[in-house]
C-alpha positions as CSV (number, residue, x, y, z in Angstrom):
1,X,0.0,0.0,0.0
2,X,2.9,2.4,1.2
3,X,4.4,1.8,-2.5
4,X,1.5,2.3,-4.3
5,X,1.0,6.0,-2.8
6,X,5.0,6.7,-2.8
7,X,4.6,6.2,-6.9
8,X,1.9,8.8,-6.4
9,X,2.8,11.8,-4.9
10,X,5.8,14.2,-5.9
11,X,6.5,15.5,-2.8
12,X,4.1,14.9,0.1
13,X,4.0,16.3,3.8
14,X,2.8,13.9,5.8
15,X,1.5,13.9,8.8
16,X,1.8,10.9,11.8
17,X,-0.6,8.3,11.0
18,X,-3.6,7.2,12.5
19,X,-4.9,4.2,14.5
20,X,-8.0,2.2,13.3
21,X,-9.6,2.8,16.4
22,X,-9.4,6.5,16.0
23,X,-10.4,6.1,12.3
24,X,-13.3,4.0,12.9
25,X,-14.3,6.0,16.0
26,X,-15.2,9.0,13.8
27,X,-16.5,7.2,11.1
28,X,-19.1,6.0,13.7
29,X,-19.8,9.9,15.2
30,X,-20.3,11.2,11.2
31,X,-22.5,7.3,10.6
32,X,-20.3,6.3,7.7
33,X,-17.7,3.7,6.5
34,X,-14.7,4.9,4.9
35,X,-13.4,3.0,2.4
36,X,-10.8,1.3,2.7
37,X,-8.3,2.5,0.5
38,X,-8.9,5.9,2.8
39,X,-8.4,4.0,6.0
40,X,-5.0,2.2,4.8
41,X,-3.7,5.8,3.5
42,X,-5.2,7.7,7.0
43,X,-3.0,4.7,8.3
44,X,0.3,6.2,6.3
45,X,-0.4,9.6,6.8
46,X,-3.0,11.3,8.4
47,X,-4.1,13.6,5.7
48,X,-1.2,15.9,4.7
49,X,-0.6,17.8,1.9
50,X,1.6,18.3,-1.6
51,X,1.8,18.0,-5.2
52,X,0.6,15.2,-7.5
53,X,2.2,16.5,-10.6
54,X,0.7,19.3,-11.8
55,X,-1.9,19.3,-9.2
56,X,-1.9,20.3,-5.5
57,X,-3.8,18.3,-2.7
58,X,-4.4,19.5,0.6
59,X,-6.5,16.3,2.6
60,X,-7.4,17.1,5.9
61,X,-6.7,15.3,9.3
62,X,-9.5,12.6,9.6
63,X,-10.3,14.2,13.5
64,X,-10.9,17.6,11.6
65,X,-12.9,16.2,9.0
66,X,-16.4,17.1,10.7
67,X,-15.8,20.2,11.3
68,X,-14.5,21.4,8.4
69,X,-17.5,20.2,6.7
70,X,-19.7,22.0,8.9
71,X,-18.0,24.9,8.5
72,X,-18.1,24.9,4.5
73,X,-21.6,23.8,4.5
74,X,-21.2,20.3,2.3
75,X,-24.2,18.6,3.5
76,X,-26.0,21.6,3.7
77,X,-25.5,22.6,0.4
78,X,-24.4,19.2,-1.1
79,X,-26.5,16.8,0.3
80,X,-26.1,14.8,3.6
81,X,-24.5,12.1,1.7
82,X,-21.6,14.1,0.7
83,X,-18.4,14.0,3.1
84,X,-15.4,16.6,2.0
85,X,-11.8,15.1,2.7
86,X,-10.0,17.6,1.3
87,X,-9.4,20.7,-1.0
88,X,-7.0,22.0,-3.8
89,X,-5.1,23.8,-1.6
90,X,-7.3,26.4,-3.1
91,X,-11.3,26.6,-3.9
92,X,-12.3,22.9,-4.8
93,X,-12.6,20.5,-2.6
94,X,-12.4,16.5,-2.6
95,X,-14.9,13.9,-0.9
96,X,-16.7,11.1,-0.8
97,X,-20.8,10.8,-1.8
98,X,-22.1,7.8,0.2
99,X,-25.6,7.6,-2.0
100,X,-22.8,6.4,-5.2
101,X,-20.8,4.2,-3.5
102,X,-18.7,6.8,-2.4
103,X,-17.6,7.9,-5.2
104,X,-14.9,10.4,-4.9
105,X,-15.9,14.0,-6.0
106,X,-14.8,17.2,-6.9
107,X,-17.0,20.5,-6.0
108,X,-16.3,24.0,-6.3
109,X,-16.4,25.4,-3.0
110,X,-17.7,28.9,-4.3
111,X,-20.6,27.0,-5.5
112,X,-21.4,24.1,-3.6
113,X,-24.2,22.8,-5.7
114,X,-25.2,19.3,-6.3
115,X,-25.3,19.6,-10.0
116,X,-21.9,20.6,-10.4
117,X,-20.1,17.8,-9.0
118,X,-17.4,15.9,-10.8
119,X,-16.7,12.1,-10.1
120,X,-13.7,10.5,-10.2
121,X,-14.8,7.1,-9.3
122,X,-14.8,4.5,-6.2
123,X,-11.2,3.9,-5.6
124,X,-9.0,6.6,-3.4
125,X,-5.9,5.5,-5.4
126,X,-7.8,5.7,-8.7
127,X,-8.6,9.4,-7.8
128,X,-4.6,9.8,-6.5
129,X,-3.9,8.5,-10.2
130,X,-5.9,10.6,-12.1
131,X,-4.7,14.0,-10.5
132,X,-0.9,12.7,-11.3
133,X,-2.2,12.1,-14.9
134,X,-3.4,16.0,-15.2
């Protein structure tokens, strides 16, 4: 798993890892599952933040995930099923939409609105791929 996301990332600040029991702590306060590519990478590094070629990504710490959601509003202007993990480092941020599966997703943060989500698919280290591909 560590491999896979060294290929990844250019240059990545990580931060300590995680225990499960944390991890599925919160998941159990915000009534989700992460998925498991999530939980193994929260394992690595608890969120953290660099460049994946030409992109940036900034993913949060999975204890400040709750709040940071609350205070950009995703479920309320999202939908409930929506979970932010992360931003550009600017004004898009990353997630998860548990009603697909949790598919990962990219929303503009000026305009959180439903209809102008992108998906990147159900894997975390699909997503990782296709920002190093951009």
């Amino acid at each position: 798993m560590k491999e896979n996301i060294l290929k990844i990332f250019d240059q990545w600040h990580k931060n300590d890892s995680v225990s499960i029991n944390q991890i599925n702590e919160i998941a159990k306060k915000l009534k989700i599952n992460f998925p498991i590519e999530y939980i193994e990478f929260l394992q690595w590094s608890n969120g953290g933040e660099g460049s994946v070629q030409n992109e940036y990504l900034y993913l949060w710490k999975v204890e400040d995930i709750k709040q940071l959601n609350n205070d950009y509003g995703i479920q309320e202007f999202l939908s409930a099923d929506c979970l932010a993990i992360g931003t550009d480092g600017g004004d898009v941020c990353y997630g998860f939409d548990f009603s697909k599966n949790a598919q990962i997703f990219q929303s503009p943060l000026g305009d959180l609105d439903y209809s102008e989500i992108k998906y990147f698919g159900t894997s975390f280290y699909s997503f990782l791929e296709f920002l190093k591909s951009t």
